[in-house]
C-alpha positions, -999 to 999 in steps of 0.1 A, spaced: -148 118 459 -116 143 452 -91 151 481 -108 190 478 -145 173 480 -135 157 512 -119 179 531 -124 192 567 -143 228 568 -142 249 600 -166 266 620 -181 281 649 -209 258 668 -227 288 663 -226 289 626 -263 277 613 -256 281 579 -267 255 556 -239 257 532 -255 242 500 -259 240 462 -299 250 454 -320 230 427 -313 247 398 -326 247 359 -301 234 338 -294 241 297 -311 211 278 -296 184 306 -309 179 342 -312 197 371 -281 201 394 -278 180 428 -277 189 466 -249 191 491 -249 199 524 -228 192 558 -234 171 583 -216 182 621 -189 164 638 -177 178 671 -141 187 673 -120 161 692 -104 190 713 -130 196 741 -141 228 726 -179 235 715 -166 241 679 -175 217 649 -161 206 617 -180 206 583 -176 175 561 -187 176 527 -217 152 525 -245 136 504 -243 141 470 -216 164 461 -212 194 438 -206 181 405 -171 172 393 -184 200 362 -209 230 364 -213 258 352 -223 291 369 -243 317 346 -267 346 346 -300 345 332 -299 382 320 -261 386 303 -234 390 311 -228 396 348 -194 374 355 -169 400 360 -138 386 350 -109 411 362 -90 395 334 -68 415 314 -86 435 293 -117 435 325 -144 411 305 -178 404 315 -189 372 308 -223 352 312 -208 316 327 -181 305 345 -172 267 343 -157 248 370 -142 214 371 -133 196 403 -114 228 420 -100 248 387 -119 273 362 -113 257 332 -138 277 312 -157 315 306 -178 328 284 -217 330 271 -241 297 274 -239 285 243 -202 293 242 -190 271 271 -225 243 263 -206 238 232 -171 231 242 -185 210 269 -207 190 251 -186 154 259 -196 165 294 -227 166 316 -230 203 320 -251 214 353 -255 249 353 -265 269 384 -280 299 376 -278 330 405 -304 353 408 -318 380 388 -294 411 396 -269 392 413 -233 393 399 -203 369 401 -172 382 412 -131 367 421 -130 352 458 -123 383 479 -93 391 498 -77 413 529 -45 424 519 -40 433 559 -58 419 583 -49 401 623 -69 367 621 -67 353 657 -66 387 669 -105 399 653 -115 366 671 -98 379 703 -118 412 695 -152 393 696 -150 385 730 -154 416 748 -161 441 724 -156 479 733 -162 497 701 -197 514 713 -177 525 741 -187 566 737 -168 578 769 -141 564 795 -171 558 819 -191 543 791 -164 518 782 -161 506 821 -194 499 823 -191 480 791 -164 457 812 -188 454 840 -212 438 820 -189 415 804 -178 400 838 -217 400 858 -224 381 818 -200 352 826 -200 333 856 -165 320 849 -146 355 852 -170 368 877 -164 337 900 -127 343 894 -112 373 901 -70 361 887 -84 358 853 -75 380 828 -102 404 813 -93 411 774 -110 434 750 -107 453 727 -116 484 708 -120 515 727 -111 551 712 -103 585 728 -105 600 698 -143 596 699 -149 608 730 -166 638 746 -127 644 759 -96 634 738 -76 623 770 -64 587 780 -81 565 803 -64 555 838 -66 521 855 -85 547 885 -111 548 861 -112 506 859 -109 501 896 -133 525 903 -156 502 894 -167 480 926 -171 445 903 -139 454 885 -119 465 913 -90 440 919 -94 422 883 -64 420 857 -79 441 826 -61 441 799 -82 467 769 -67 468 734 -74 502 713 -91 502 684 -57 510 664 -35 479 682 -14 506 695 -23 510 731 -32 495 759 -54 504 787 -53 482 822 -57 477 853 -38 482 887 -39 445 888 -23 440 859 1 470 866 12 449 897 14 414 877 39 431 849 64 451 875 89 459 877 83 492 848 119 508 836 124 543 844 126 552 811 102 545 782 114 515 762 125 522 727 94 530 701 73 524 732 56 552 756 47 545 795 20 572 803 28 584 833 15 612 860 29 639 875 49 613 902 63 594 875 45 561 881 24 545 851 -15 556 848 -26 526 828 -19 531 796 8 518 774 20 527 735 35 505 709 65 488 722 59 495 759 28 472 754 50 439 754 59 448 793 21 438 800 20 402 810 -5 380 798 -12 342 802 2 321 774 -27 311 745 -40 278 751 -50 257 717 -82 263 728 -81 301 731 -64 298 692 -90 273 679 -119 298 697 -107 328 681 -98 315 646 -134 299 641 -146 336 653 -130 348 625 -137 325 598 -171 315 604 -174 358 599 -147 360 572 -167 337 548 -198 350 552 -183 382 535 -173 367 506 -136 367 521 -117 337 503 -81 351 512 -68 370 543 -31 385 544 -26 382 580 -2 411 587 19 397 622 25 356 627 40 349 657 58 322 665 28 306 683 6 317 654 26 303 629 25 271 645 -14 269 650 -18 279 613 6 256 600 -8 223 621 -43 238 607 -30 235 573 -12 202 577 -43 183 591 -66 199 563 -84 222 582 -78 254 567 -110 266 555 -95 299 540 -67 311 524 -44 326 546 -11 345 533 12 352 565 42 378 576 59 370 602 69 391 631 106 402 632 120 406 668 142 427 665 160 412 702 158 377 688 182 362 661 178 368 624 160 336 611 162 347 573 185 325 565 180 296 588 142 295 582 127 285 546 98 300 531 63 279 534 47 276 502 17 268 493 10 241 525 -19 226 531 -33 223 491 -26 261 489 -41 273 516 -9 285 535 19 306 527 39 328 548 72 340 525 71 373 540 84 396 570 66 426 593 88 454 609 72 482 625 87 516 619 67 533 634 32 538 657 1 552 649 -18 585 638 -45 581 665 -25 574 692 3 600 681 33 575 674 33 578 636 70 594 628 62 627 612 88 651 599 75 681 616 56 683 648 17 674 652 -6 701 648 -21 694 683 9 688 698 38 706 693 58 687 715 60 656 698 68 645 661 57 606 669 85 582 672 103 555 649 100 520 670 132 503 662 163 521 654 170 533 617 206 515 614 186 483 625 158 488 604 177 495 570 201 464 575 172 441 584 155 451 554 185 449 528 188 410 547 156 393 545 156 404 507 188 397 496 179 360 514 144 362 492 118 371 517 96 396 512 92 426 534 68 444 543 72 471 569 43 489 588 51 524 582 25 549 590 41 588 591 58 608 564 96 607 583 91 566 591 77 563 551 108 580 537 132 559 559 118 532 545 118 541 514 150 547 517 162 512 527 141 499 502 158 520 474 192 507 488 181 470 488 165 470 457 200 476 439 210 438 442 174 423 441 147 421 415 120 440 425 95 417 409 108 384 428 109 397 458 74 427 461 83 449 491 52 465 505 49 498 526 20 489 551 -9 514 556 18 541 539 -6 565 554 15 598 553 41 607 523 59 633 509 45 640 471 86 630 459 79 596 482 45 591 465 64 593 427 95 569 447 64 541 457 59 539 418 95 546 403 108 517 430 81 492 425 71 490 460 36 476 468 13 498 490 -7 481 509 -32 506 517 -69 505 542 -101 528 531 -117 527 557 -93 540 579 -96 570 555 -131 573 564 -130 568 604 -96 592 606 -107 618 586 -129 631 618 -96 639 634 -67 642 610 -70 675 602 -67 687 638 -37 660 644 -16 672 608 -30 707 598 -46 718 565 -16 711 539 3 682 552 -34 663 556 -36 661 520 -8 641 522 -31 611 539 -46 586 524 -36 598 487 -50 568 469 -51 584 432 -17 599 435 -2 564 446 -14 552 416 -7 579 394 26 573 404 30 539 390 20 522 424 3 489 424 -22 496 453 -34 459 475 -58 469 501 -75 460 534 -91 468 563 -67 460 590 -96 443 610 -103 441 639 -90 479 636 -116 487 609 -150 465 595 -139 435 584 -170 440 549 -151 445 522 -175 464 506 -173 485 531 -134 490 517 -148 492 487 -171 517 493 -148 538 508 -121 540 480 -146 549 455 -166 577 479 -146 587 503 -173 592 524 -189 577 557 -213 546 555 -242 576 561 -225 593 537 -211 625 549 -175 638 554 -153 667 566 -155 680 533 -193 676 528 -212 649 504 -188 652 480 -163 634 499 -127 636 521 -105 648 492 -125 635 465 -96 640 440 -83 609 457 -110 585 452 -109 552 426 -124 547 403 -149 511 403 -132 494 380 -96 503 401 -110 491 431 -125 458 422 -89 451 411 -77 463 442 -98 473 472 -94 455 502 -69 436 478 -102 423 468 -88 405 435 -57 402 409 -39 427 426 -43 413 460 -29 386 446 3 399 434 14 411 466 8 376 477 27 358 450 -3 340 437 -14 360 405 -12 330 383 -30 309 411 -63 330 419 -75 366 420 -96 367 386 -119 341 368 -97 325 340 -95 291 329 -66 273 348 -68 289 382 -82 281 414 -123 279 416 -130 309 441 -153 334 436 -184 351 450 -216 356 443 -232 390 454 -269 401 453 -264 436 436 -242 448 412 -215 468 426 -201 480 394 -236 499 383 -257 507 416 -261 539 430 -233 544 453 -256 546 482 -265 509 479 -232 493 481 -236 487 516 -270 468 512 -252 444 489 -253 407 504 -229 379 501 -251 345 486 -223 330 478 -189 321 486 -166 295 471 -133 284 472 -120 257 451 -157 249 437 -168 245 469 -191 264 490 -182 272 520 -210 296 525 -242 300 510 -255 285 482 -254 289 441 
């Protein structure tokens, strides 16, 4: 049995999935074998399990093909459909039709597995931005169906009367996540008032994430647990406040790290990691860009990946603090740990906040408030030299940059760091570039720079962006096809838990523009549908769902397409993407997913 054969696989105790290969006709041979997991509990006290490869296992060589043609798409170079992929122990090492790959295997004992009629095969899909341990956090106490501030409270009183272990203790914290003004009857913040109001709340630390990650709403309690609160708002950070001066409950961007919160136990990180994976892989997810390692993060994922429990690919950046002291060039790279399941060669910055909660740096003032042009959150000075650092010391960068003014600063740092640095080593990325300038859209292509770009939040902020940026400089947002017009190589995600973690969902959006029921601002024809991709374009690159994904990752030549020599991963899905009408994208399922010729969900 290979090291790959035997590995640990991760899950949730509440995962039921047999995880399996299915009988199967073969071409002139046998039939294929069965494998399937047996549980071992975790030796951490936690209800969690592991998943060891069992039985008879998948066989060292098989072959994957369609009954009726070619339906393997490829996302080679030239974009081939083939009929079979081969697989030996954990590599492609063969493509091409039946009798093609039968014959150049014949010294071997070819199994073929054959998927189902109108099913396709596709790479192993990937998140080109996504917060791993955070989505699991996100789980927990959910607050997306939250449709008003009261409706959200009493979403946090059922949460505590559901488990005895918060209700009984009234010093525990109480974390969700998820709520949004912006879809409310009224677009105003919530208070802690409106928490404490609440008799089973009253007195309880509450600590409520936003949908975006860029506020927080909480209690008095844990108002009181967090003082003393400056005066003054921090830098790139907002304290709501009243009329009195004294904080309502609400926090932006920066002035969310003066909340304090109880350190992560290794359960808490092992609870919301298997949260995420267990869903991750039933989506056909065999790669996640996680866009913020902390240093406690960094740590969990790297003891995952040391003790072979890494059960998905996981491409890090970490966090730069810009208080702490520059580590980029006292802290090496991690390549490739764990038998390629772990890298993190890359760093985050923020620039700036965020279009829903009115901290994106604009260069002229929001349309619905004309007070305000959103605010950088570290200084420019900083933010330039950092970034002209960690390259010139080889990291990548990739800096979170949402508004048109926080964009071109960027850009601008970019352009000055790129002078002594090859642009191809090194793949800068501008994350979410949300908002730019048409002469910053041609300078993403000209410099080289990778944006890493969401759909879906196309489709959830097209509701409001109109009203927050005004009829011209909206067209600005989310300008897919004139990235790529301009030379830009485009990796995309969904930024989840901020957006569905599906990435067909992704998918669908790029190539609609519209909502999952199908409507838009602009009508069925979708949000600026002079913007959208094409299929082809977005199988390469929505939710960095292949080759391209891989690039900004550095592992192009590792996996991202079906080739001979690279990395076994790839998904099998029960309708064909490329063809269907567009309104059945979202009814596609996942059957399959494998990652190293394994299947870690589903079956072949």
């Amino acid at each position: 049995m290979s090291e790959l054969r035997s590995r640990k696989i991760v899950a949730p105790a509440s995962d039921k999935s047999s995880v399996q290969m299915n009988d199967s006709k073969v071409h002139d041979i046998s039939i294929a074998t069965k494998g399937y997991f047996f549980l071992v509990p975790l030796l951490l006290g936690l209800s969690s399990i592991i998943y060891f490869w069992s039985g008879p296992a998948v066989p060292d060589i098989y072959a994957v093909c369609s009954r009726s043609g070619a339906r393997v798409y490829t996302v080679d170079e030239t974009n081939s459909v083939v009929q079979c992929l081969v697989v030996r122990d954990s590599f492609i090492v063969d493509t091409g039709s039946l009798e093609d790959v039968s014959r150049k295997q014949f010294n071997q004992k070819l199994r073929v597995q054959y998927i189902n009629e109108g099913s396709i095969v596709v790479p192993g899909l990937s998140d080109s931005h996504a917060h791993i341990l955070e989505y699991g956090a996100s789980r927990q106490l959910a607050l997306e169906g939250g449709k008003s501030i009261e409706d959200t409270v009493s979403l946090v009183r059922k949460y505590v009367l559901a488990n005895p272990d918060i209700y009984d203790n009234k010093s525990k914290v109480i974390e969700g996540w998820g709520w949004d003004h912006t879809s409310w009857p009224v677009q105003e913040w919530p208070t802690a008032d409106a928490l404490d109001a609440d008799p089973i709340i009253c007195g309880r630390p509450v600590v409520l994430q936003s949908k975006d990650g860029h506020a927080l709403w909480v209690s008095k309690k844990a108002l009181e647990f967090s003082l003393p609160f400056p005066d003054e708002d921090v830098e790139g950070g907002v304290i709501v406040r009243d009329a009195h001066g004294s904080p309502t409950g609400v926090l932006l961007d920066n002035a969310q790290d003066l909340i304090k919160k109880p350190p992560l136990t290794e359960e808490d990180l092992q609870r919301r990691f298997l949260a995420t994976v267990k869903d991750a892989l039933s989506l056909g997810l065999t790669s996640i860009h996680d866009a913020g390692f902390s240093p406690v993060s960094l740590e969990f994922f790297k003891r995952q990946a040391y003790e072979g429990l890494l059960p998905i690919r996981i491409y890090g950046m970490r966090y730069f603090n810009e208080d702490g002291p520059y580590w980029g060039d006292t802290s090496k790279p991690l390549i490739d740990a764990g038998n390629g399941r772990l890298n993190a060669r890359s760093v985050k910055i923020f620039a700036d906040g965020a279009l829903r909660s009115g901290g994106a740096a604009l260069h002229a003032h929001y349309h619905d408030n004309t007070e305000t042009k959103g605010f950088m959150r570290i200084d420019e000075k900083l933010l330039r030299n950092a970034i002209i650092r960690y390259l010139n010391d080889g990291w990548q960068v990739n800096v979170h940059a949402i508004g048109d003014y926080a964009n071109g600063v960027v850009l601008d740092a970019f352009e000055a760091a790129l002078q002594n640095v090859t642009v191809s080593a090194l793949r800068p990325r501008l994350e979410h570039a949300q908002i730019l300038t048409k002469e910053d859209m041609a300078r993403v292509g000209k410099l080289g720079v990778i944006a890493s770009v969401q759909p879906t939040h196309a489709i959830s902020d097209m509701w409001f962006a109109e009203e927050r940026l005004g009829p011209e400089r909206v067209k600005g947002l989310y300008a897919f096809r004139s990235l790529l017009d301009s030379g830009a190589r485009l990796a995309l995600g969904s930024d989840f838990p901020v957006e569905d973690m599906n990435p067909l969902t992704g998918f669908y959006a790029a190539i609609t523009r519209l909502s999952p029921d199908g409507n838009s601002p602009n009508g069925s024809s979708g949000w600026f549908p002079e913007q959208r991709l094409t299929r082809q374009e977005a199988l390469r690159a929505t939710t960095g769902m292949t080759i391209d994904a891989a690039y900004a990752s550095f592992t192009e030549t590792t996996f991202g397409s079906i080739v001979p020599g690279k990395r076994a991963d790839f998904v099998v899905l029960s309708q064909d993407i490329m063809t269907i009408p567009v309104e059945r994208i979202l009814s596609t399922k996942v059957e399959a997913t494998v990652i190293d010729g394994q299947p870690v969900y589903g079956h072949i």
